[in-house]
C-alpha positions, 0 to 999 in steps of 0.5 A, spaced: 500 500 500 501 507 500 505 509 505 502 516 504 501 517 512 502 509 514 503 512 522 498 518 522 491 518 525 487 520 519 484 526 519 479 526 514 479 534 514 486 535 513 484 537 505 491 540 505 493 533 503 493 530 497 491 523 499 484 526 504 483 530 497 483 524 493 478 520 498 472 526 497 474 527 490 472 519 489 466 518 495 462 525 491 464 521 484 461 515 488 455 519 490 453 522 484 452 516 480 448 514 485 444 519 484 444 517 477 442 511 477 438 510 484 435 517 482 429 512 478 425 510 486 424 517 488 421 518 480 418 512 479 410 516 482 412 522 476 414 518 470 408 513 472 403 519 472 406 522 467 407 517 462 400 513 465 405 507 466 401 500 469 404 498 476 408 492 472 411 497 467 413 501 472 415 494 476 419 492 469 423 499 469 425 497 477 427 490 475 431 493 469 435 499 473 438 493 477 439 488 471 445 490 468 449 492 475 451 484 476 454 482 470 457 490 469 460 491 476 465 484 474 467 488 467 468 494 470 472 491 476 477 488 470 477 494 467 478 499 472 485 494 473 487 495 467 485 502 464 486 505 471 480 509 476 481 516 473 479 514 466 473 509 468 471 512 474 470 519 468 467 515 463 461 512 468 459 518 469 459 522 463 456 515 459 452 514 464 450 521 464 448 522 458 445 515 456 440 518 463 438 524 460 436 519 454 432 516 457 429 523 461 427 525 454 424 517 451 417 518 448 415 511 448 415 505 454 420 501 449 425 506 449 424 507 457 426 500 458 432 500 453 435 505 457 434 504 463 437 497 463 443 500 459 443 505 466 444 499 469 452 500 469 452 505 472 451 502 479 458 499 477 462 506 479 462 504 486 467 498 484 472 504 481 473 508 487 475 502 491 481 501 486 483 508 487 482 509 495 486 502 495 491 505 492 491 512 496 492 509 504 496 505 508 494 497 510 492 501 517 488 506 514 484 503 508 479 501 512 476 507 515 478 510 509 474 505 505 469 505 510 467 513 509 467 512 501 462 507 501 458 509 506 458 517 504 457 515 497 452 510 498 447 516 501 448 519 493 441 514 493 438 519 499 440 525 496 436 524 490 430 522 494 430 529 498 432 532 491 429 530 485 422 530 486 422 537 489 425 539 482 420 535 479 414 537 483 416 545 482 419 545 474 416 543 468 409 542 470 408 534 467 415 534 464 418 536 471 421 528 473 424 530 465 428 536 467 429 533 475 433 528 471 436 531 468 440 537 471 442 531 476 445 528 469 448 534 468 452 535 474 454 528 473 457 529 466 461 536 469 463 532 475 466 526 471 470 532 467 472 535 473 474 528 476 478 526 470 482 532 471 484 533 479 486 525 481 491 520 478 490 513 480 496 513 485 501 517 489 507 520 486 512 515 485 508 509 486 507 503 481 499 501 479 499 494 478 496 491 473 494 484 471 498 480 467 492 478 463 485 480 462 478 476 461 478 472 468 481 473 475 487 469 475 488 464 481 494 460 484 492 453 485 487 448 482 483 447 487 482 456 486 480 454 479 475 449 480 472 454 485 473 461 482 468 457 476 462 455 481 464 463 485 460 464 477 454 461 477 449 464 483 452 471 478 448 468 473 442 464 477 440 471 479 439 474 471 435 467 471 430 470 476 431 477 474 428 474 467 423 469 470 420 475 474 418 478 467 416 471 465 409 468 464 409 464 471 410 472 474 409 478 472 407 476 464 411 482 462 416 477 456 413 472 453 415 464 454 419 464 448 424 470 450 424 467 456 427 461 454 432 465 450 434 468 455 435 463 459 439 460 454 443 466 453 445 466 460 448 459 459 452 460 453 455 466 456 457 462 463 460 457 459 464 463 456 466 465 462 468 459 464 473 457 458 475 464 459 477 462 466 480 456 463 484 460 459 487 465 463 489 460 469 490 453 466 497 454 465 498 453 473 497 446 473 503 445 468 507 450 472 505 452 479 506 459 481 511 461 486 510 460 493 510 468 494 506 470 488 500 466 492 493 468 494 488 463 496 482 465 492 478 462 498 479 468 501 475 472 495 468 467 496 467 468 503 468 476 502 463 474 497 458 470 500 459 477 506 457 482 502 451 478 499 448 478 506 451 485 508 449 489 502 444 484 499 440 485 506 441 493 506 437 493 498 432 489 500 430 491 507 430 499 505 425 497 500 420 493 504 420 496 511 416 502 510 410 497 507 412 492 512 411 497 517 404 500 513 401 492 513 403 488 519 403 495 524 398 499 521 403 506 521 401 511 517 404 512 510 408 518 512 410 515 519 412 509 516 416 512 511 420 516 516 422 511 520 425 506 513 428 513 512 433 512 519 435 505 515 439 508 510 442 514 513 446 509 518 451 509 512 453 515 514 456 512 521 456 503 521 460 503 514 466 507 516 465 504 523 465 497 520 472 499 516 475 503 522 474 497 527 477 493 522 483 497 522 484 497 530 482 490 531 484 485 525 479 484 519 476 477 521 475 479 528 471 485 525 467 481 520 465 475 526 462 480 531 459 484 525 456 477 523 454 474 530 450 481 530 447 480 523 444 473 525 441 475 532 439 480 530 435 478 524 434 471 527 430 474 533 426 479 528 423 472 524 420 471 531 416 479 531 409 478 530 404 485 529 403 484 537 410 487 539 411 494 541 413 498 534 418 501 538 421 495 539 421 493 532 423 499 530 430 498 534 431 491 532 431 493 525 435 499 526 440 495 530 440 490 524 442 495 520 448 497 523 450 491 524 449 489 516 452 495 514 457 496 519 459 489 515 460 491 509 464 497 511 469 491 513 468 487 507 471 492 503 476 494 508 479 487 507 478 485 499 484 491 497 489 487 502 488 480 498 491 481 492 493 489 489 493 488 482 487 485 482 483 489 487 477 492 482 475 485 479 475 482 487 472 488 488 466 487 482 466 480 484 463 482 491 460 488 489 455 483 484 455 479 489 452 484 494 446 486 488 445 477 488 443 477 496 438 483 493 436 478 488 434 473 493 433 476 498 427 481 495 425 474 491 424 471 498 420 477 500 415 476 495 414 469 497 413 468 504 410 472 510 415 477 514 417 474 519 419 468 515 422 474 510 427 476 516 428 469 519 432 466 512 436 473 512 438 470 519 439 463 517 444 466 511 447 469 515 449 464 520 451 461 515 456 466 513 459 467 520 460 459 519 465 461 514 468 467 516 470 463 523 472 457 520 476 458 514 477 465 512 484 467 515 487 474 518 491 478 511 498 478 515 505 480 513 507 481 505 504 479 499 508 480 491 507 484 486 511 483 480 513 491 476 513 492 469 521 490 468 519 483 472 522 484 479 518 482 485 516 488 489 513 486 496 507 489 498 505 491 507 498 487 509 498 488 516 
């Protein structure tokens, strides 16, 4: 890592040095493509009276936003390794911009559709700024640091809530969810040109890593590529229930035919994967790679199955709370949506938490209190029934979700140490994960009561905790990276 400030307490005021001015160049980044491309919740009420969409189109609009996010989010994490973060964190805001306000101005359903799954991609922009924060703080510090950026940018979703649909409701009149969206990707696009001219991707004088291929993660061992290859599939089971959502067994919303087309697009494809992945490691079961140049790919699963349940639980109970508290409590609309409104404003707080108490105790011990927090809690949540005092409810779910989010800040301060060139695939991999755990999650949602809703988030999560306690390990010591000219460089962890 960087050794920029390697001994200091990080003062995130200290906007004199370069390293705290990257952290917010990159967390603000973070936030505005959230407004862009979560800015569609708050808007949905306008371009659904506006355009006199039916509650499935509407559905369908939702569905598609997330679509694009799992597989985008393992692309940009390749690219980002490659091309570096300052030019793919600049693209996804401009792209993304511009492919937004496409879609402010569409005149038909199918080209809402179309654009909103392209927007998708967009939601990978978080994937960028972990490279780049990696490559800015110390081992000691890139918890905290990584903390803040995930937690401040991720409140880019409640920024848009407070924001766009004061401009659509007060600016051009039936249009005004046009012009909210917009001016929000206006500002994306400016701020991604002001981006890609005030950061670099490293320190002065420090080495950007790069893979020594592309297409695939590359592992160390043959046991890692059997697992890297099984690490693909719930990727693609989660597109498989995106589309059978649409199908005719649900929403009815593509017809049978297409459905198998796309369930067998998802198999061409994951074949793809898998030969790709093939391609790039196969060589390591001729020769092995160097004791020293190791990681073991293990590591990244359980990260990933982490973030499934930390950030897959974070997405599905912000959207069921308010109406589990409408239905089961009987809170006024209002009132209901105040108090869901807490849920995602302990980001702020529980994710650089998290990071910062993995920087003063170690990772593993962080993740093991963090996830016997998530089960309790949510165990213990799958036994409420409409008799228990709201208040107590109300406090349960709080407390679950600092646990939850605390652990996602403590997910991402653990996956820069693993392996340094390859810190945004291992990012996307676990960020596409955190959007699988929203997939099953909200699916589950749809098929059981609450309480049962709640119980298997808590069954999930003790089996996590298993893993974590079991067989993930504590990063320690040094890891190699090897420098354009072929030296090995190593690389502090601890």
């Amino acid at each position: 890592m960087s050794t920029l400030a390697g001994s200091e307490r990080l003062n995130i005021f200290a906007l004199g040095k370069e390293n705290i001015r990257i952290l917010h160049y990159t967390w603000f980044a973070f936030f505005m493509t959230f407004v862009v491309w979560l800015g569609l919740g708050p808007m949905m009420p306008f371009i659904k009276e506006a355009l006199s969409l039916s509650d499935q189109q509407a559905k369908v609009l939702l569905i598609l936003n997330v679509a694009m996010t799992i597989p985008a989010r393992i692309v940009v994490g390749m690219l980002v390794d490659k091309l570096g973060p300052k030019i793919m964190f600049s693209s996804i805001l401009v792209l993304g911009g511009f492919i937004s306000i496409a879609f402010a101005w569409a005149q038909s359903y199918e080209q809402l559709a179309i654009l909103r799954f392209l927007s998708g991609f967009i939601g990978a922009g978080f994937v960028v700024g972990i490279r780049m924060i990696g490559e800015w703080f110390p081992a000691r510090q890139t918890g905290i640091a990584q903390g803040i950026y995930g937690g401040w940018g991720n409140f880019g979703s409640a920024g848009a809530a407070m924001t766009l649909p004061f401009i659509a409701a007060n600016y051009g009149g039936i249009d005004g969810w046009r012009y909210a969206i917009t001016f929000a990707s206006i500002a994306a696009i400016a701020y991604g040109i002001f981006y890609y001219f005030r950061v670099s991707n490293t320190p002065k004088g420090s080495t950007y890593f790069k893979p020594k291929k592309t297409g695939a993660m590359e592992v160390t061992s043959g046991f890692d590529l059997v697992l890297y290859m099984l690490m693909n599939i719930p990727l693609f089971l989660a597109l498989a229930v995106l589309t059978w959502k649409l199908s005719p067994a649900k929403m009815g919303l593509i017809g049978e035919t297409m459905t198998y087309l796309v369930y067998a697009v998802l198999a061409i494809v994951y074949a793809l994967q898998v030969w790709k992945i093939w391609h790039v490691n196969s060589h390591i079961l001729k020769q092995p790679v160097p004791a020293m140049q190791r990681y073991k790919f293990k590591q990244v699963a359980i990260l990933d199955w982490a973030y499934l349940v930390t950030f897959g639980t974070e997405l599905a109970v912000v959207s069921m709370l308010a109406m589990f508290y409408v239905e089961w409590f009987h809170l006024p609309k209002v009132t209901a949506a105040l108090m869901a409104g807490i849920y995602p404003v302990i980001n702020l707080f529980a994710r650089p938490g998290g990071g910062w108490i993995s920087d003063k105790i170690g990772r593993k011990l962080t993740l093991m209190i963090v996830f016997a927090g998530i089960t309790a809690s949510f165990l213990l949540l799958g036994f409420v029934n409409r008799e228990w005092p709201i208040w107590v409810v109300v406090a349960m779910t709080i407390i679950g979700g600092i646990f939850s989010k605390a652990g996602s800040g403590a997910v991402y301060a653990m996956v820069p140490l693993i392996q340094r060139r390859m810190t945004g695939q291992i990012a996307g991999m676990a960020g596409a994960f955190g959007n699988v755990g929203a997939v099953i999650f909200l699916t589950v949602n749809s098929l059981v009561d609450y309480d049962q809703f709640f119980m298997f988030i808590g069954i999930i999560s003790a089996f996590v905790f298993a893993l974590i306690v079991f067989f993930l390990e504590e990063p320690k010591g040094q890891i190699a990276e090897t420098l354009p000219d072929g030296t090995v460089q190593m690389i502090d962890v601890k």
